[in-house]
FIMI-406965 format. One record per residue (C-alpha): residue number from 1; x, y, z. Coordinates in steps of 0.2 Angstrom, whole numbers, plus 5000, padded with zeros to 4 digits. Each point is the difference from the previous one (the first is absolute). Layout:
BEGIN
NUM/X/Y/Z
...
//
This chain:
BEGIN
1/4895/4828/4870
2/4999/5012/4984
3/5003/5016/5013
4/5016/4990/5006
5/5006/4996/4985
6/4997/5017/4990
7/5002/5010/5016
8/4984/5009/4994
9/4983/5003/5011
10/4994/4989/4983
11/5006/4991/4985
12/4995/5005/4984
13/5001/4984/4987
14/4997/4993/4983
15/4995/4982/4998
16/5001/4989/4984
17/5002/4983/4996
18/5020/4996/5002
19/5000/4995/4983
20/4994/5017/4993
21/5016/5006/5009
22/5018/5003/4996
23/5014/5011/5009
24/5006/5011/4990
25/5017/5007/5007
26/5011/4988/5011
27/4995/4988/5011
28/4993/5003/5015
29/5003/4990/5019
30/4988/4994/5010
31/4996/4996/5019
32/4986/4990/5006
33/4988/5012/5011
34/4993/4984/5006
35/4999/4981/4995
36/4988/5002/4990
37/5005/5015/4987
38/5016/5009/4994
39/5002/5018/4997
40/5013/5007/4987
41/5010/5016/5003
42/5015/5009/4990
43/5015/4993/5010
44/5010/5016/4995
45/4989/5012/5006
46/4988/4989/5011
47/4982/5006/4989
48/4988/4985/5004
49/4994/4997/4984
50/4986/4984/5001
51/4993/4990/5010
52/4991/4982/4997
53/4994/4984/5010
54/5008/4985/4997
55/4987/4992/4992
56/4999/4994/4978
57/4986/5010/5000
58/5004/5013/5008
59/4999/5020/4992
60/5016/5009/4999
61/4999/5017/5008
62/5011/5016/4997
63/5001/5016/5010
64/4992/5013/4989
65/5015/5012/5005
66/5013/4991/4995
67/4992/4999/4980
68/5007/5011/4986
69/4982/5006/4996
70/4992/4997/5019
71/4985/5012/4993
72/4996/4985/4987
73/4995/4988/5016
74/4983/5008/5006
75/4995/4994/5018
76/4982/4990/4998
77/5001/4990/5016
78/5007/5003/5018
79/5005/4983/5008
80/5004/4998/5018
81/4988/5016/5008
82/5003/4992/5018
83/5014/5007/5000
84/4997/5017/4996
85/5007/5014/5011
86/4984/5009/5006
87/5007/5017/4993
88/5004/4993/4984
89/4986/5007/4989
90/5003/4994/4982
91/4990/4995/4985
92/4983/4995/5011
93/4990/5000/4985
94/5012/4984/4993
95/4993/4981/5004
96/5008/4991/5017
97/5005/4985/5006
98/5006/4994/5015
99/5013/4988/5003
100/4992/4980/5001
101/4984/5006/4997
102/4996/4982/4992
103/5003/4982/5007
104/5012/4995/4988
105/5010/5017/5003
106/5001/4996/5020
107/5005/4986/4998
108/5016/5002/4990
109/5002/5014/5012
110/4999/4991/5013
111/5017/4991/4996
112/5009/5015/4999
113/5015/5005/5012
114/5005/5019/4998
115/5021/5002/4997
116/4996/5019/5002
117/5003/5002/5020
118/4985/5003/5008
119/4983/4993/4994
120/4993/5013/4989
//
C-alpha cells in the first residue's frame, strides 16, 4: 500500500505520537487507502504527506521527503520487508520487520480491505 500511495519502490516515514505532531502550513486532505487507515496528501500539489491507522493509539507517520529538514529523521527501523523489490538494495544493516509479524498485528490486518486497486 505505501508503494501505491507514494508511487515509490518504498516509503520512507517518521512516526510519532499524534500528539507530538502539528501541521505547520495549511491543511492537508485526506483519502482512506483502506478502511482501517488515512493517508494525507497536499491537495494543491498531490505530495502525500502522512499516513496513520485508525486506531487512538495509533502513531502518526510522515514521509521523510516531504520534511523541511528530511536529514533530521534518521531511518532506524524498515517495516514491511515482504514487500521489498528484490533489486532494491538499501540500508541492510537497519533492523526489519515484516508486516503482521505478531498476533495481535494479523489480526487487525486481517479486517483490512485495500481502496488502492489491486491488492498490494
Amino acid at each position: 500500500m505505501c508503494q501505491r500511495a507514494t508511487g515509490g519502490v518504498f516509503a520512507a516515514l517518521a512516526g510519532t505520537a499524534p500528539e507530538n505532531f502539528a501541521w505547520t502550513r495549511g491543511t492537508p486532505s485526506y483519502f482512506a487507502s483502506s478502511n482501517l487507515a488515512q493517508r494525507a496528501f497536499c491537495s494543491a500539489c498531490g505530495t502525500p504527506l502522512s499516513f496513520k491507522y485508525d486506531t487512538p493509539t495509533a502513531r502518526m507517520y510522515t514521509t521523510i521527503g516531504s520534511l523541511d529538514r528530511p536529514e533530521d529523521a534518521p531511518i532506524v527501523k524498515q517495516f514491511g520487508i515482504e514487500s521489498r523489490l528484490p533489486w532494491v538494495k538499501f540500508c541492510e544493516e537497519v533492523s526489519a520487520e515484516r508486516t503482521g509479524e505478531s498476533a495481535a498485528a494479523q489480526e487487525f490486518l486481517a479486517k483490512m480491505h485495500v481502496n488502492q486497486g489491486p491488492t498490494a
